[in-house]
N, C-alpha and C positions, 0 to 999 in steps of 0.2 A: 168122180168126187170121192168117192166111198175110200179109191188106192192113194188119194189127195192127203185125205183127213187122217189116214193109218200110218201116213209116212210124218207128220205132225208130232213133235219131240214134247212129252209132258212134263209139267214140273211140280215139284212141293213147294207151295208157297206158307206166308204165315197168315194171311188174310183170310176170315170165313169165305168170302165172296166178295164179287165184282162190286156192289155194289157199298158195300163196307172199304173197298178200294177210294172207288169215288165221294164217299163221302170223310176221312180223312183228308183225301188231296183239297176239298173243297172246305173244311175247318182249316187247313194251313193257309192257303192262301185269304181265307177272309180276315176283316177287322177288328172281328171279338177276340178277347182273351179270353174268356171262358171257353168258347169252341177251338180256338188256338192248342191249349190246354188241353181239350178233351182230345184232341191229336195226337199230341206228343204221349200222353198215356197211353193211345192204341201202339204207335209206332214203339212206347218200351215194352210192350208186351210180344210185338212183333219178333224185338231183337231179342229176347227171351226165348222165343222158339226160334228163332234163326242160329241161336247160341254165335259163332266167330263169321258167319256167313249172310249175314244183313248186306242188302246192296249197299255201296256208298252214297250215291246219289241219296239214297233214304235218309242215309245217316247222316250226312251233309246235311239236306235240308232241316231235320228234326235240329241239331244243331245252333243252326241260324234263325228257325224262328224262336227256338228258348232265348235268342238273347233280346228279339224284339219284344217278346212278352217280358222278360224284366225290364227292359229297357222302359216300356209303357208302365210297369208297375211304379219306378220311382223310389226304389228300396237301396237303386247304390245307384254311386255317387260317377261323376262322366269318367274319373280315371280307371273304375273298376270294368267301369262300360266297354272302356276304350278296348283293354284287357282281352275282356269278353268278346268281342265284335274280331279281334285281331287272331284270338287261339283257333276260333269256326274260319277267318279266311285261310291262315295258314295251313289249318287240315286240308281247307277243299281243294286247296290249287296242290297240295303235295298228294292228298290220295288220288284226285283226279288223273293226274300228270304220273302216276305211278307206273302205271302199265306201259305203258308208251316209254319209258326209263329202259335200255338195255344196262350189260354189265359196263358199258362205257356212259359216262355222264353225258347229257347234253342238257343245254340251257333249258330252264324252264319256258321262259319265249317264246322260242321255236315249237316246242310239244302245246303251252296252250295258245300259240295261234294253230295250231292242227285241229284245235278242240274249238278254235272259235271264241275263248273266251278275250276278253278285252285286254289290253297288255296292259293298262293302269289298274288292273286287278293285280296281275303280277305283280306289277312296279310296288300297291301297297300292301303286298303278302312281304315284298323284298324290306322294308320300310318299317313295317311291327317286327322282320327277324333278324336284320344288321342296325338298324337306324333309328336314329328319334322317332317315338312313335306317333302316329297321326293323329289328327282331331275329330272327334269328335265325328262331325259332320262328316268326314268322310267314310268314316268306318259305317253309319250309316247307310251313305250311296253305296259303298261296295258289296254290303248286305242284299241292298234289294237289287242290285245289277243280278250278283247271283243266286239270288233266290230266281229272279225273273231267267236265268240261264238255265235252272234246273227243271224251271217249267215247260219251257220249249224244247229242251235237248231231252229231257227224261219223263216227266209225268204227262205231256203229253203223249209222248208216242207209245204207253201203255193203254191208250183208251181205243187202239184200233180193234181189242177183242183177243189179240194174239199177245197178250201180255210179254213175256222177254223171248219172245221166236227171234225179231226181227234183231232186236239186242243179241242174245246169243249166238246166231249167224255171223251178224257182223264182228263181234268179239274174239270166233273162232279166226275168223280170216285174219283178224288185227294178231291173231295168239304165232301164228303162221310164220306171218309178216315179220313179228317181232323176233321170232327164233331164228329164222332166217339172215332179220339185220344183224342179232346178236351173235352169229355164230362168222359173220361177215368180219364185224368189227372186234372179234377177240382174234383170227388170224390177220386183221393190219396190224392190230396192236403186238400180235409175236413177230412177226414181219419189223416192225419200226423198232422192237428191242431188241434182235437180233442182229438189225442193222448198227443200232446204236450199242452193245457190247461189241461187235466188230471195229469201231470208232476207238472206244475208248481203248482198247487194246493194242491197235497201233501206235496210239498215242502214248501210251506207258512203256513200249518198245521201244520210241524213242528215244523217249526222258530216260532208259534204260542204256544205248546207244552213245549217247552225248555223255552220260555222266562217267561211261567206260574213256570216251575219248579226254575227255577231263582227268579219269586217275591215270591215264597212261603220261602226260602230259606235267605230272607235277614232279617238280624235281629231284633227280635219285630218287624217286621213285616211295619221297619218305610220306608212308602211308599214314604216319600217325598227326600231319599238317591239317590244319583245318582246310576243308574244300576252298578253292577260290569260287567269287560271285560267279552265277551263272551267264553261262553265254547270253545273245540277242534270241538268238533260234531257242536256248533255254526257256526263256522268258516266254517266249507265244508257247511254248508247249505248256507249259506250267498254267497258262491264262487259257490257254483252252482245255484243258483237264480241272480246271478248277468250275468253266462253264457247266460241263458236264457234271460236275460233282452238284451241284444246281440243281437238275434239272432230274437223275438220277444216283443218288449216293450208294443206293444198295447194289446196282449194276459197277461201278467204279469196283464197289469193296469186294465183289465176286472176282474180279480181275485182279485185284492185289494180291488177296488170298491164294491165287494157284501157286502150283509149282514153278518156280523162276523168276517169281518176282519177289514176294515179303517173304516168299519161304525159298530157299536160296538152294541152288546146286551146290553135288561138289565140285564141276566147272567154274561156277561162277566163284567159291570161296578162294580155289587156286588161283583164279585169273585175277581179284582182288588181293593177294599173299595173307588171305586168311588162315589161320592154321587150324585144320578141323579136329585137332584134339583138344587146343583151346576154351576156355568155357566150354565144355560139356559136362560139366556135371547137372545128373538128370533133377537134383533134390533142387537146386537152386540156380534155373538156367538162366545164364546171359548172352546178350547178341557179341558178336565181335565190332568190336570200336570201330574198323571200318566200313564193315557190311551197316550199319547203324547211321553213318556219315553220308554213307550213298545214299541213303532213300530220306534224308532228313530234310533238303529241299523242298520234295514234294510232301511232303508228312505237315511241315510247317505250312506250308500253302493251304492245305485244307484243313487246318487246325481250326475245329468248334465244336461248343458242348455236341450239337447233335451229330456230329459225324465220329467225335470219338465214343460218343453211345452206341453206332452203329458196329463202325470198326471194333469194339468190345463184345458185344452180344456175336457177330459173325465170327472174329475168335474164338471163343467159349463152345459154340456150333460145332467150330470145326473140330475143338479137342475132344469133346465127347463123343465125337465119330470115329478116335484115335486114338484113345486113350487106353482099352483095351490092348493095346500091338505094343509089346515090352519094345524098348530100344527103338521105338518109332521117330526118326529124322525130320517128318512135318508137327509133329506133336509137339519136339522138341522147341521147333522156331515157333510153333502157334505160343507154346508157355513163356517162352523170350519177349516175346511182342507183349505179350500181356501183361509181364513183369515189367516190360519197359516204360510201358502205358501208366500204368499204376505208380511206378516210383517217380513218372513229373509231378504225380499229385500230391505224393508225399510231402510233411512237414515233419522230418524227424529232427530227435531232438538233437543228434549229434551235426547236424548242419547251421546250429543256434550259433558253433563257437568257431564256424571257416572265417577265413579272412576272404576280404573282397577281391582279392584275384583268382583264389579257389572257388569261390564261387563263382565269377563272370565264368573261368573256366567250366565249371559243371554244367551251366546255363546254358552254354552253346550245343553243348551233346540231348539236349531233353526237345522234345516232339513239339511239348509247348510250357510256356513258362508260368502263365499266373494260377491259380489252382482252379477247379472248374469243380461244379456241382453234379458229380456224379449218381447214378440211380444203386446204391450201393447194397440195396433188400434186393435188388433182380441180380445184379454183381452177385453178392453170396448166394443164391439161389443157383445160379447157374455155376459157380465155381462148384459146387458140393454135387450137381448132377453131373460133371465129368472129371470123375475122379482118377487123380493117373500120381506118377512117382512125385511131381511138381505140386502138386495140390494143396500140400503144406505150406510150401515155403509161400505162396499166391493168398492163401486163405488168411497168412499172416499178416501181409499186404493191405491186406481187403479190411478187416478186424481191424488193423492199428490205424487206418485214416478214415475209418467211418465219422460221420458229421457226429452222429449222438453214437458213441463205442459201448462198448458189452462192458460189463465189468470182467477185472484184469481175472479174475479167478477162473471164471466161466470161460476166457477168451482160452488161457493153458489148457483147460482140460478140453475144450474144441478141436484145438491144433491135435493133443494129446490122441484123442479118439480117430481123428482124421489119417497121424501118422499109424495107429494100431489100424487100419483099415487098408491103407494103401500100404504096409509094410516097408514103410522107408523111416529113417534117424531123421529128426527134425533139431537142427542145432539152432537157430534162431528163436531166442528169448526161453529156453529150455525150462522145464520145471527145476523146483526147488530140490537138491541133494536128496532129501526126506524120499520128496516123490520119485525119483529114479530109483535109490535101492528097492522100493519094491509096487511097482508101476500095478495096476488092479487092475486083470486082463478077465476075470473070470470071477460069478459070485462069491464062490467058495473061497478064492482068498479075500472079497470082500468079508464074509463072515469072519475069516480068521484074523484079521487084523482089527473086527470089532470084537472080540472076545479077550483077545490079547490087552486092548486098551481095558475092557472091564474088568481082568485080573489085576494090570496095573493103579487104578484106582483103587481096588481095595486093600491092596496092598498098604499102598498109602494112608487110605484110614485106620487102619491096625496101629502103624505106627503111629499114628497120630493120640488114638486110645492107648498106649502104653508108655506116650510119653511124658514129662511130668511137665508139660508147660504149662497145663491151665492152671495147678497148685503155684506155681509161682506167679502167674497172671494175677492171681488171684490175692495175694500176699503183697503183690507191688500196687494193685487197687485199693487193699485196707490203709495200706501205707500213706496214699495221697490223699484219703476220707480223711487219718487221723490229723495230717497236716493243716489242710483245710477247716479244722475243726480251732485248732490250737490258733491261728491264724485270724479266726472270727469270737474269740474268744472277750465278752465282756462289749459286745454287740449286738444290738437286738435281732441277729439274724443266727440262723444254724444250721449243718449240712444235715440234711435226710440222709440217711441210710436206708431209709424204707426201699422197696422196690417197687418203684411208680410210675405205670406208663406214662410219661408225659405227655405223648404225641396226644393223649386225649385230653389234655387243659388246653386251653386258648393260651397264647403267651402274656406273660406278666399275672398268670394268676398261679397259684399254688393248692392242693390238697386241703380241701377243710377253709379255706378263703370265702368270707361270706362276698356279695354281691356290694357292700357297702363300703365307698372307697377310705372311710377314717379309718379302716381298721390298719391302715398303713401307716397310722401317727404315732411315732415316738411318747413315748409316756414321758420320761423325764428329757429336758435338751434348752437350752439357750441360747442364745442368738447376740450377736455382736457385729459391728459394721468394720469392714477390712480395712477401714483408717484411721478406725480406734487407738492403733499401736504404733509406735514408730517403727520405721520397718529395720532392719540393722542385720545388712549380709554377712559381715562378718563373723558374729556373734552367733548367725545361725548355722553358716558354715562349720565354725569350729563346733558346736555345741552337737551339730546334727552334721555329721560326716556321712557321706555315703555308702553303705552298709551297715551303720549303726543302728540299734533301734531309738524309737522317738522317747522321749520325756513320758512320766504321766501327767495325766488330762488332770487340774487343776478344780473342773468343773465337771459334774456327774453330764453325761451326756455326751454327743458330738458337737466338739469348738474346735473353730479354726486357729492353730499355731502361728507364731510369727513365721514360721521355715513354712508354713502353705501358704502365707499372703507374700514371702516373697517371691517364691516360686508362680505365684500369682501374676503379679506385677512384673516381673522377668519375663514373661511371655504375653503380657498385656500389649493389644495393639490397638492404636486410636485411628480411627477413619473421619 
């Protein structure tokens, strides 16, 4: 007994005693809310000292009785209930069903029928997290189902005295089991992708194959014809590599990626009459027209937003694994593909003004034709972490078809700093003459060219103090006061010469203007009706020619003339 009890594994719980055990388990499961209550505060005191290591089943159960206790309070309303009742199922069946989860998924189902729990549990954990959510009532039953499941699987079989031996045994063995299944199920799983990148690679050998016996086949040999439609045998190759792109796109884009196939020999460029001096310039690389026409069948075939996200991100991979190696040949074709990729999505503006044959023609040579919503913050993210001779002319690319674009200033000096970095000439969209003669590679000519602009300014004010403009500004000011003067002369009005902020009067009032609007009443003035007079154009034409000046006023004050009532009536209009 004695070698029995020493070989017995201890543990740190958070409970004073068994009996503080029992009597929690026995406040959860009764019908008072106040003892209900007085539970759930042991049990957070519990997880307090358990800190991240509370059992679940505890924590499940505390859980589901807090939503019965509000439920019984009557403080919210059945939608919030429902809520409530559905967040404690979905915990229990996902931490429960946790362990039993290797690195490969399996149904939920399957692991809680292992655990015994009911499947219309799952079915309404499935129900609160893809589907209309349930009623009411049922969130109820599924409560006390498993509340009543944690009593028989968990609280009870702590009352044999051996608190977690029996659980911890068992647990070990399920930990065993579980490593065991899981290291099972990660060799079928390399086993089945190793079968299946084997698949897809003859299959690309093919489509490789065919498309050779297609350029041999077209006549004289003139490489610059559009491909003719593909074969019968084309066709299920293209339909079963498109299955597979289904099913695995990242294993596909692995096998594109190598050498011989998106990145081309010099076998394959000769066998095609590529010329490999052609397009190689490294600032600004392009594929050759035919090597581009051969893979464009199957390019189109898989043409979608998600697979040219992938194809883009595994480019980018591979250049910054290459980009370091001057004069590097897969670097080269990775930055081609990427420029090729990018200019379908382009809307420049010089394609505003083709005409429609030039364009169907363009059309045919692009991967794909409508513009697609590329991820264009991870795009420049990744262009700027593999930086190689190309990276300018790419980053331009990337910058000028962004959805929301940089502004143009910030976009130059991007490129600017990019080309000073990877030491290549960036001729595409170049800075302003200003800025080339003397590019800012270093502070110090930052400094000098801000000093030079500060001598230049004052330059400027010097001349500006020794010149006599403002005497003459000055002089052609008095000149329009005196005119303005002569002009209101014999008027109850007069120019100020004062000097008077305005901007502090309200408008319409003046300096010294009391608050009382008669002060705006003419002293002397008379008044007449404009059909008093006969009106007679002639008479005021010749009398009052245009440039002339007027008669004088007859009548102390302002009266209206016969030349204003006709000038009146001349423009008078009746509605």
């Amino acid at each position: 007994m004695k070698k029995k009890s020493s070989g017995k594994q201890r543990h740190v719980v958070a409970w004073i005693n068994k009996a503080e055990w029992d009597q929690v388990l026995e406040y959860l499961y009764s019908q008072d809310c106040s003892l209900q209550k007085y539970a759930l505060h042991r049990i957070s005191a519990w997880k307090a000292r358990y800190a991240s290591s509370t059992p679940v089943a505890v924590d499940c159960t505390a859980d589901l009785v807090r939503c019965q206790v509000l439920d019984k309070s009557r403080q919210l309303d059945g939608e919030d209930l429902v809520l409530l009742y559905g967040a404690a199922l979905v915990r229990f069946v996902n931490l429960i069903t946790e362990r039993q989860q290797g690195r490969t998924a399996r149904p939920l189902r399957r692991l809680a029928g292992n655990l015994n729990i009911p499947e219309w549990v799952v079915d309404l954990r499935h129900d609160v997290t893809h589907r209309k959510l349930p009623t009411l009532k049922w969130c109820r039953k599924g409560c006390k189902a498993v509340l009543e499941w944690l009593q028989q699987e968990y609280w009870s079989r702590q009352l044999g005295g051996g608190l977690n031996d029996e659980w911890k045994a068992q647990s070990d063995g399920e930990d065993v089991e579980d490593e065991l299944k899981r290291q099972e199920d990660e060799l079928l799983s390399r086993q089945r992708e190793m079968e299946l990148y084997k698949n897809i690679r003859e299959l690309v050998i093919s489509f490789e194959k065919d498309q050779y016996q297609t350029f041999h086949e077209l006549p004289g040999g003139n490489t610059k014809s559009l491909w003719p439609a593909p074969f019968a045998d084309m066709s299920w190759i293209l339909g079963e590599i498109k299955q597979f792109a289904l099913e695995s796109s990242e294993l596909l884009i692995d096998v594109l990626v190598e050498d011989g196939f998106l990145i081309p020999t010099v076998e394959q460029l000769e066998t095609l009459g590529c010329n490999t001096s052609d397009n190689q310039s490294p600032t600004e690389p392009r594929l050759p027209q035919t090597f581009l026409r051969f893979w464009l069948p199957l390019l189109k075939m898989l043409n979608s937003p998600a697979f040219i996200h992938l194809l883009l991100e595994k480019l980018f991979a591979e250049l910054k694994q290459h980009s370091k190696e001057p004069n590097n040949r897969r670097a080269f074709y990775v930055s081609a593909w990427i420029s090729e990729v990018l200019l379908c999505n382009s809307n420049r503006y010089e394609y505003h003004f083709e005409t429609k044959v030039q364009k169907k023609a363009r059309m045919k040579d692009r991967v794909f034709v409508n513009r697609i919503q590329l991820r264009w913050q991870q795009l420049l993210s990744a262009c700027l972490d593999a930086p190689c001779t190309s990276t300018p002319h790419l980053l331009q690319l990337i910058l000028d078809d962004m959805e929301h674009p940089l502004p143009l200033e910030t976009r130059q000096r991007l490129i600017q700093l990019c080309s000073i970095y990877t030491q290549t000439e960036h001729s595409v969209d170049d800075p302003p003459p200003r800025q080339r003669e003397q590019p800012i590679y270093t502070l110090e000519s930052l400094h000098e060219k801000l000093q030079h602009s500060r001598r230049h300014e004052q330059t400027l004010r010097r001349r500006a103090d020794t010149d006599g403009s403002e005497s003459s500004q000055e002089h052609t000011h008095a000149g329009a006061l005196a005119e303005k003067a002569k002009l209101l002369r014999g008027s109850p009005w007069q120019v100020c010469t004062d000097k008077v902020l305005w901007k502090n009067f309200p408008l319409g009032k003046v300096p010294g203007q009391s608050d009382d609007p008669s002060c705006l009443m003419v002293d002397n003035h008379s008044t007449m009706s404009v059909y008093d007079h006969p009106v007679e154009l002639e008479s005021a034409a010749s009398h009052y020619a245009p440039g002339s000046s007027a008669a004088p006023r007859t009548v102390d004050g302002l009266v209206w003339t016969q030349s204003d009532v006709a000038k009146l009536k001349t423009g008078l209009q009746l509605f």
